[in-house]
Jmol script that loads the backbone (N, CA, C; Angstrom):
load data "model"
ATOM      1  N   UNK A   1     132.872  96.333 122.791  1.00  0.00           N
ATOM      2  CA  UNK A   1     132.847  97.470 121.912  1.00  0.00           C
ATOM      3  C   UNK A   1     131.777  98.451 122.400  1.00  0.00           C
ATOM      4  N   UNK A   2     131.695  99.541 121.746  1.00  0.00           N
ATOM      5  CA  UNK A   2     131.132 100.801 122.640  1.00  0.00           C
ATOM      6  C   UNK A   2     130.688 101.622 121.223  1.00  0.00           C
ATOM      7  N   UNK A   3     129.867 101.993 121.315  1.00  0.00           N
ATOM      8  CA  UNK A   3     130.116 103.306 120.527  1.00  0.00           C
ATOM      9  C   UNK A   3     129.760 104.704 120.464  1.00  0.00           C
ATOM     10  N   UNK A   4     130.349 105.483 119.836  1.00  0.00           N
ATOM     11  CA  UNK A   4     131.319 106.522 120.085  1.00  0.00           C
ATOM     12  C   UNK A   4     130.246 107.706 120.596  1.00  0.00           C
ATOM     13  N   UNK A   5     130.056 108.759 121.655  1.00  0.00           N
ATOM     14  CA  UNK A   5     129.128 109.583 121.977  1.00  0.00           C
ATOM     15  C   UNK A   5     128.695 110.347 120.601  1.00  0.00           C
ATOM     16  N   UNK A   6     129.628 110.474 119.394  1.00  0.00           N
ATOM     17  CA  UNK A   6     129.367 111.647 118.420  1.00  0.00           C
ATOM     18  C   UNK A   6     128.327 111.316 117.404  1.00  0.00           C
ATOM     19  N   UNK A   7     128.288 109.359 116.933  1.00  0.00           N
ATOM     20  CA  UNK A   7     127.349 108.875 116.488  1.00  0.00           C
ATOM     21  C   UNK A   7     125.996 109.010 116.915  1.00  0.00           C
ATOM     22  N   UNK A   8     125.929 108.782 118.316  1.00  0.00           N
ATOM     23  CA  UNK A   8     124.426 108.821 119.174  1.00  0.00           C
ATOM     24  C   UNK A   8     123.751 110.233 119.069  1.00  0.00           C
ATOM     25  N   UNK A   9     124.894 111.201 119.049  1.00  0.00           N
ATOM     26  CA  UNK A   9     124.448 112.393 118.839  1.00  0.00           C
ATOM     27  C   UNK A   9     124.235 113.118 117.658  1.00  0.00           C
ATOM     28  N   UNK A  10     124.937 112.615 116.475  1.00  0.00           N
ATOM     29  CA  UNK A  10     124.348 112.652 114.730  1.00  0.00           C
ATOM     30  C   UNK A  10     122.981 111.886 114.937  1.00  0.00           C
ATOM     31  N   UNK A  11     122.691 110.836 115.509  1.00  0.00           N
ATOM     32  CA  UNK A  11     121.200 110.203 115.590  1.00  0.00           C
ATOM     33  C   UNK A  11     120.668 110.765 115.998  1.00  0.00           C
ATOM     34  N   UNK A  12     120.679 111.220 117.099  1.00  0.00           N
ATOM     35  CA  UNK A  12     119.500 111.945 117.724  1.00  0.00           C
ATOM     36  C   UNK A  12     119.577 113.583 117.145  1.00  0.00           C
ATOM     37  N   UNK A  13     119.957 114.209 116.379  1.00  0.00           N
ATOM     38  CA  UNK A  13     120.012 115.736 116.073  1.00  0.00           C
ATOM     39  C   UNK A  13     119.160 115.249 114.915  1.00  0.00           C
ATOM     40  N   UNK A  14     119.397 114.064 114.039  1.00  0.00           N
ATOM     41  CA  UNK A  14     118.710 113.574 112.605  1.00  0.00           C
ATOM     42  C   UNK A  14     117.417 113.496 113.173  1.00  0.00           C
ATOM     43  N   UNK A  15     117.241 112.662 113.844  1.00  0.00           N
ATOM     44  CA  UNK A  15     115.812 111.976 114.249  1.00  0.00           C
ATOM     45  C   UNK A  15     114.737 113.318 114.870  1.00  0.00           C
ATOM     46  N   UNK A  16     115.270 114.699 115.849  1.00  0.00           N
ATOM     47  CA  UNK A  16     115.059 115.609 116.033  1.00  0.00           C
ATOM     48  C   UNK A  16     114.714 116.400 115.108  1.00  0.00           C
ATOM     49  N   UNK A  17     115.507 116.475 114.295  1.00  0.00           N
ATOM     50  CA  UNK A  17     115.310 117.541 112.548  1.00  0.00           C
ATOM     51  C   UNK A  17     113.857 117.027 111.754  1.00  0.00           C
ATOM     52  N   UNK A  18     113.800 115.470 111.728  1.00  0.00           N
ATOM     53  CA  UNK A  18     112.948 114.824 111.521  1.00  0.00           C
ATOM     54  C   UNK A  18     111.435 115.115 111.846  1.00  0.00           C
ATOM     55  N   UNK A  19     111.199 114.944 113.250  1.00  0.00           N
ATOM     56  CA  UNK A  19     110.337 115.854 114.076  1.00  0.00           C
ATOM     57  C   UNK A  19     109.966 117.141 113.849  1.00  0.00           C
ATOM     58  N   UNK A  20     110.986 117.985 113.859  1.00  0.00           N
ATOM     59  CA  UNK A  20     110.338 118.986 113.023  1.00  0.00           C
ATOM     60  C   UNK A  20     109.560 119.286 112.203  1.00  0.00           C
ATOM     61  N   UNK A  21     110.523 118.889 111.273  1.00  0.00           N
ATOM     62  CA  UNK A  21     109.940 119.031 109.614  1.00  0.00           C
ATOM     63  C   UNK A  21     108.540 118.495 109.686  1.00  0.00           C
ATOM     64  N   UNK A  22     108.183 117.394 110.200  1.00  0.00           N
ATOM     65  CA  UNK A  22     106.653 116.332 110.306  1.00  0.00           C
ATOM     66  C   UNK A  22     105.879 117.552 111.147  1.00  0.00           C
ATOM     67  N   UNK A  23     106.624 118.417 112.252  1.00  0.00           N
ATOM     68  CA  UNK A  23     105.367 119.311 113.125  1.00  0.00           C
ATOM     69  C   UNK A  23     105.228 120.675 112.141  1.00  0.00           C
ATOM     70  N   UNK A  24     106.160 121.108 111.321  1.00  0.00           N
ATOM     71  CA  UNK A  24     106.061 122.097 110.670  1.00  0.00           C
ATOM     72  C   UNK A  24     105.242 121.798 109.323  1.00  0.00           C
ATOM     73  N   UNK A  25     105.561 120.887 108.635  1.00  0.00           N
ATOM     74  CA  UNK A  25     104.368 120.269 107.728  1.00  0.00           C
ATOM     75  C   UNK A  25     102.841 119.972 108.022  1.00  0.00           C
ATOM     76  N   UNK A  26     102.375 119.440 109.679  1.00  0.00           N
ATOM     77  CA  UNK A  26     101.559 119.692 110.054  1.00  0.00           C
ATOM     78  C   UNK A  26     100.862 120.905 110.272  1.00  0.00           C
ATOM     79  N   UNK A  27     101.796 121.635 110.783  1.00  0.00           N
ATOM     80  CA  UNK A  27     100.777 122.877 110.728  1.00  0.00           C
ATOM     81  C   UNK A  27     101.062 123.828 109.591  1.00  0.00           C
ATOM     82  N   UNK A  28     101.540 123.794 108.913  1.00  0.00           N
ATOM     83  CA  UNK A  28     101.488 124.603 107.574  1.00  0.00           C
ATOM     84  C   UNK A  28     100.274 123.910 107.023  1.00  0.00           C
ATOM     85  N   UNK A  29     100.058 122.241 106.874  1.00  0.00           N
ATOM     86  CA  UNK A  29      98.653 121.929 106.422  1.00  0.00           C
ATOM     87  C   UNK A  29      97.299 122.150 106.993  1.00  0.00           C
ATOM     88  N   UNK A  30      97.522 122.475 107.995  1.00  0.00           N
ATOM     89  CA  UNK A  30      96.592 123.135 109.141  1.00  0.00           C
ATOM     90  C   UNK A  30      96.386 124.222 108.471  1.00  0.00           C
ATOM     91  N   UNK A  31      96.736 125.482 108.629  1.00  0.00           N
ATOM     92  CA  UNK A  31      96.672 126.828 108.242  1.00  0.00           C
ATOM     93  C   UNK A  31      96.304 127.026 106.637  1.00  0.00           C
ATOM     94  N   UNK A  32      96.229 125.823 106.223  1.00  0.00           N
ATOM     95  CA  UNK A  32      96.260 126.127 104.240  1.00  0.00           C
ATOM     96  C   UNK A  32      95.396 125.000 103.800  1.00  0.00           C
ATOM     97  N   UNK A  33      94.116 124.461 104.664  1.00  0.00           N
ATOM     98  CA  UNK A  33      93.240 123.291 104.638  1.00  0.00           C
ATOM     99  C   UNK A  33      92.633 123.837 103.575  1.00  0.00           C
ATOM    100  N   UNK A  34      92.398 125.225 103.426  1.00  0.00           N
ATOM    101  CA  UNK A  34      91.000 125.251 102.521  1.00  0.00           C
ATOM    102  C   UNK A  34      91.452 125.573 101.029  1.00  0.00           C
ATOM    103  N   UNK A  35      93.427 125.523 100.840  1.00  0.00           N
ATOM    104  CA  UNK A  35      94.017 125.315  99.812  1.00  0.00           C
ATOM    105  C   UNK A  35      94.419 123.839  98.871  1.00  0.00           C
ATOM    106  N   UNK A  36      94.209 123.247  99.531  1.00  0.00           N
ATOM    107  CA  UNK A  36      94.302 121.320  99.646  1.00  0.00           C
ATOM    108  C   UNK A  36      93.265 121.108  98.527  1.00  0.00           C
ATOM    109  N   UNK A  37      93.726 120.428  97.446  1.00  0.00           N
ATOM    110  CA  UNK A  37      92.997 119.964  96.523  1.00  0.00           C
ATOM    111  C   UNK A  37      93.321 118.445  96.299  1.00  0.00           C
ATOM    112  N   UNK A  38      91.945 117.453  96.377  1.00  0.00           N
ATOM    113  CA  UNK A  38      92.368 116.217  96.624  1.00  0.00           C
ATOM    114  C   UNK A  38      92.834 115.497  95.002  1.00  0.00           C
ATOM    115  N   UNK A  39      93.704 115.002  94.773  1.00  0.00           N
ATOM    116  CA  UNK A  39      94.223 114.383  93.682  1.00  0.00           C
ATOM    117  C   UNK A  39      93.215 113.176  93.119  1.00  0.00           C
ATOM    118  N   UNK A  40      92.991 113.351  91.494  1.00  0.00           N
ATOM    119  CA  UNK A  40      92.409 111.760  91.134  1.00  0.00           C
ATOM    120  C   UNK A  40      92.833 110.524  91.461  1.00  0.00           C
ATOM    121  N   UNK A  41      92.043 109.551  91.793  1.00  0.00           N
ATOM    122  CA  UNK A  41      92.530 108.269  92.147  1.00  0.00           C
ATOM    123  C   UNK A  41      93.357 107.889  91.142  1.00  0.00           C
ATOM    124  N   UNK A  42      93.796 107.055  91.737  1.00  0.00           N
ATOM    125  CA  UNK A  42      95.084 106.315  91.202  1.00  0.00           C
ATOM    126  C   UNK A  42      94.397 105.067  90.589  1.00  0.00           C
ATOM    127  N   UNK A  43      95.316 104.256  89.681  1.00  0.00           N
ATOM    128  CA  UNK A  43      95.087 102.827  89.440  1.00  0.00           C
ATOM    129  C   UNK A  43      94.355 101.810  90.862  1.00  0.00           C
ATOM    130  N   UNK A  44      95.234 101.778  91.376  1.00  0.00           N
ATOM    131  CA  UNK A  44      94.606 100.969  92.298  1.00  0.00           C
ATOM    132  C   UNK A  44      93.200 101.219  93.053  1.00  0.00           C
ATOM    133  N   UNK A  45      93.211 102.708  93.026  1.00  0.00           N
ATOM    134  CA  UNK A  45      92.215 103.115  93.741  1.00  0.00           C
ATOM    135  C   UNK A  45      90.753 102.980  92.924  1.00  0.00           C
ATOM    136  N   UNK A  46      90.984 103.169  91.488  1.00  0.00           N
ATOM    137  CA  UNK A  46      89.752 103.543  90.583  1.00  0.00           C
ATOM    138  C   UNK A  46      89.213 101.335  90.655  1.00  0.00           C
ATOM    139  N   UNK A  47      90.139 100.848  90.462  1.00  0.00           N
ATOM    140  CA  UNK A  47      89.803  99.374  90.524  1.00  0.00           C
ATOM    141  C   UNK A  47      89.238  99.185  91.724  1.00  0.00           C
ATOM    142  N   UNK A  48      89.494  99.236  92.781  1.00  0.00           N
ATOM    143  CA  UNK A  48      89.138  99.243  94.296  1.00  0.00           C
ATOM    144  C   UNK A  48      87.432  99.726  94.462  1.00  0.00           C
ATOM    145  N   UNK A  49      87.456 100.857  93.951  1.00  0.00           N
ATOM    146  CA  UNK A  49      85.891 101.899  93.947  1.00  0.00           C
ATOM    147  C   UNK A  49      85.163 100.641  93.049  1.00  0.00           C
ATOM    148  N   UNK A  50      85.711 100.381  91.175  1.00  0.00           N
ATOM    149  CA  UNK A  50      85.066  99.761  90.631  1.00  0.00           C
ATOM    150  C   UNK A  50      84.531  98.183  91.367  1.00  0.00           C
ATOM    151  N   UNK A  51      85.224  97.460  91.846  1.00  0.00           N
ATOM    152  CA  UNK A  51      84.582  96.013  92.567  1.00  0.00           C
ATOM    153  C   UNK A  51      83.733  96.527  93.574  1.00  0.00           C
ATOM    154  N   UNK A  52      84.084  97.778  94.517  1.00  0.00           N
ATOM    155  CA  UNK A  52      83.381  97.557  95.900  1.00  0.00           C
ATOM    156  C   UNK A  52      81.965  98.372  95.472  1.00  0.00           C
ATOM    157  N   UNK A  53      81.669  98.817  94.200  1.00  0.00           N
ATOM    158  CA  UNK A  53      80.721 100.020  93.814  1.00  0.00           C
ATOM    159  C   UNK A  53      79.651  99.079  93.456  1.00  0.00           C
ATOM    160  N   UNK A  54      80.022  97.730  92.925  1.00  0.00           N
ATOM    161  CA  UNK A  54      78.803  96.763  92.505  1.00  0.00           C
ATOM    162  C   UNK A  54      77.385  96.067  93.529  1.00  0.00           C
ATOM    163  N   UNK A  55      77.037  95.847  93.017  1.00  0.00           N
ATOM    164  CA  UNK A  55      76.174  95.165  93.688  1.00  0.00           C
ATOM    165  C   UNK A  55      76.396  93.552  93.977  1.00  0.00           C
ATOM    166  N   UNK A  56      76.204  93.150  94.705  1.00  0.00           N
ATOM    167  CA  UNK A  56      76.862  91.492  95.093  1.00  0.00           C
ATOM    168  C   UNK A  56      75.810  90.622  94.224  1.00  0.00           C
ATOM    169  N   UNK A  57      74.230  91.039  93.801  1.00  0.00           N
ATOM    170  CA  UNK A  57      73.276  90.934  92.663  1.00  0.00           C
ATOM    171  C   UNK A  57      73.827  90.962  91.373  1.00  0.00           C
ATOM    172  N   UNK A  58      74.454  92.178  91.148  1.00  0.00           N
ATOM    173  CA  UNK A  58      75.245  92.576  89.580  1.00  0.00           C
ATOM    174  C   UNK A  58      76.059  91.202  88.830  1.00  0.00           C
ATOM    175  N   UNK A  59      77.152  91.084  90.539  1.00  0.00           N
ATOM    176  CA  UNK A  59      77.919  90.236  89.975  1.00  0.00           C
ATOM    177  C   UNK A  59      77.783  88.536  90.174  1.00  0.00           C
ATOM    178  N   UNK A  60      76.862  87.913  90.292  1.00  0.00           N
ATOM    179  CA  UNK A  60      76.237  86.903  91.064  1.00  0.00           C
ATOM    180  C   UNK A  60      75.367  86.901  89.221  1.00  0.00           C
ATOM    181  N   UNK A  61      74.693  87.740  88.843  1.00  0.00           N
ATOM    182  CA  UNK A  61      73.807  87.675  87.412  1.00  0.00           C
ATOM    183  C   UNK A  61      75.020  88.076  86.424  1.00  0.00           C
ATOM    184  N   UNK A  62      76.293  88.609  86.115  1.00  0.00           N
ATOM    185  CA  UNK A  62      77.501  88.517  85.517  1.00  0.00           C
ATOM    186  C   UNK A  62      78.122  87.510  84.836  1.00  0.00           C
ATOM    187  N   UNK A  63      78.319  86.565  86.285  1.00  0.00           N
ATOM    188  CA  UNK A  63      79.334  85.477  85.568  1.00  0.00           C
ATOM    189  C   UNK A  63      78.583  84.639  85.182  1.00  0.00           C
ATOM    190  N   UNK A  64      77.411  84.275  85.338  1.00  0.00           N
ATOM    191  CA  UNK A  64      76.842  82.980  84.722  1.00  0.00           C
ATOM    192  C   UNK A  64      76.432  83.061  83.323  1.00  0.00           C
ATOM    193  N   UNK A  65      76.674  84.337  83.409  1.00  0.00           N
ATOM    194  CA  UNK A  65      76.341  84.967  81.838  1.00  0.00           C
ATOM    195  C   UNK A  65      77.777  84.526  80.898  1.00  0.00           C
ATOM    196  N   UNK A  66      78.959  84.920  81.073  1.00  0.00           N
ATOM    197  CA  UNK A  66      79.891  84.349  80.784  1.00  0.00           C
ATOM    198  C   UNK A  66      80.048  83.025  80.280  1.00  0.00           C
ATOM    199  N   UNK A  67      79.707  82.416  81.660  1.00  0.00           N
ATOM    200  CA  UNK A  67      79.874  80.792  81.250  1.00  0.00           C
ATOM    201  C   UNK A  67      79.178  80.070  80.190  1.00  0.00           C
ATOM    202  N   UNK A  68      77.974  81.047  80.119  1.00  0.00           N
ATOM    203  CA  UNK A  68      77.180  80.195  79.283  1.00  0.00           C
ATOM    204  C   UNK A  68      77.484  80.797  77.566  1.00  0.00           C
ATOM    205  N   UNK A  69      77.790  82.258  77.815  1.00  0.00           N
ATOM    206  CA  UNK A  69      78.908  82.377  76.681  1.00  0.00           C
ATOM    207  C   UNK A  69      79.936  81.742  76.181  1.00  0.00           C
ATOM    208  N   UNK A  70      80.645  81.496  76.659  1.00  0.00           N
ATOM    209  CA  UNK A  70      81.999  80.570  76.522  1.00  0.00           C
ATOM    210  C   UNK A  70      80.864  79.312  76.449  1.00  0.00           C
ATOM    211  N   UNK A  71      80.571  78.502  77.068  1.00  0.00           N
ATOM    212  CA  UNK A  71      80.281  77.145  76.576  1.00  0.00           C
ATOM    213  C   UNK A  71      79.409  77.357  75.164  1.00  0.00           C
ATOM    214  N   UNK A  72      78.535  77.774  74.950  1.00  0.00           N
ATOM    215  CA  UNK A  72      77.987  77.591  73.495  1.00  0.00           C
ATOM    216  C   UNK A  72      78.443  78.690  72.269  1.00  0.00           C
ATOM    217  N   UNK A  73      79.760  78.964  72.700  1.00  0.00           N
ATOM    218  CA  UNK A  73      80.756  79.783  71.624  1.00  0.00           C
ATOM    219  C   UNK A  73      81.431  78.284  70.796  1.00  0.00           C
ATOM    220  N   UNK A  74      81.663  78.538  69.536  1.00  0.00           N
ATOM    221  CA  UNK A  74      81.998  77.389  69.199  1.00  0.00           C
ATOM    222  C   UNK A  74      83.731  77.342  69.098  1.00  0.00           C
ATOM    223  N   UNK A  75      84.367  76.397  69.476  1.00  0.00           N
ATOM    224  CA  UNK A  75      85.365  76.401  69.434  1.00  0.00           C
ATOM    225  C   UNK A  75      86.285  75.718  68.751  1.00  0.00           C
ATOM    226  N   UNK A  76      87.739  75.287  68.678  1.00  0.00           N
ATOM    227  CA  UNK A  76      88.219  74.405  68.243  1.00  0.00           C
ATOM    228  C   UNK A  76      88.787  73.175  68.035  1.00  0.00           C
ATOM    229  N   UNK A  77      88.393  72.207  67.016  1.00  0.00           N
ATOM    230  CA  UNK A  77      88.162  70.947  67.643  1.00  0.00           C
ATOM    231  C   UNK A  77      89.281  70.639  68.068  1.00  0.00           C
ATOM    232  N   UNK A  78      89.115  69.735  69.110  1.00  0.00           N
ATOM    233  CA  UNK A  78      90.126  68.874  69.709  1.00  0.00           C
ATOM    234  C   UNK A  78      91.124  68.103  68.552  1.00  0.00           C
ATOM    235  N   UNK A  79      92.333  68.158  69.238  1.00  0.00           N
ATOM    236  CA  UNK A  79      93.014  67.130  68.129  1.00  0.00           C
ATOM    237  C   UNK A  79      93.301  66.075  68.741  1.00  0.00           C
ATOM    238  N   UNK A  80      93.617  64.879  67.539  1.00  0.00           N
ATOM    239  CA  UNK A  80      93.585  63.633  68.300  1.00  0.00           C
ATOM    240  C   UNK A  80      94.486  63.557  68.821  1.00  0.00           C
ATOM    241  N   UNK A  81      94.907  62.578  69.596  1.00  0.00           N
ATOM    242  CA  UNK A  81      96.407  62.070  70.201  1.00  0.00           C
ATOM    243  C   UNK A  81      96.877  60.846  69.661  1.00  0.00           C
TER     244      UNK A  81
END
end "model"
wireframe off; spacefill off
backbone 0.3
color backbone group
């Protein structure tokens, strides 16, 4: 099987058009840099800033604080079996 010269050439005119558009978007963002306004972080991003913003001290004096919360929180008794 073979296929057909007209396919290879819908691919490559697509993939070409493609190119474009990516060099013409480039330089339209080129020419309009000092119009570019950077967007608020996102979810992932504001969580990301929040862990890496701590101190490895902060969170090291954090959790032990926890634990010792939870253990002398009073809880509920066990039931028998």
């Amino acid at each position: 099987m073979f296929e057909h010269p007209y396919v290879s050439q819908q691919i490559a005119d697509s993939e070409r058009q493609q190119i474009e558009r990516a060099a013409e978007q480039r330089r339209f963002l080129r020419e309009h840099a000092d119009q570019i306004v950077p967007r608020r972080a996102g979810l992932v991003g504001r969580m990301l800033g929040r862990l890496t913003s701590r101190r490895p001290a902060d969170r090291a004096d954090a959790a032990p604080t926890r634990r010792r919360a939870a253990a002398t929180a009073p809880g509920e008794p066990v039931a028998a079996r």
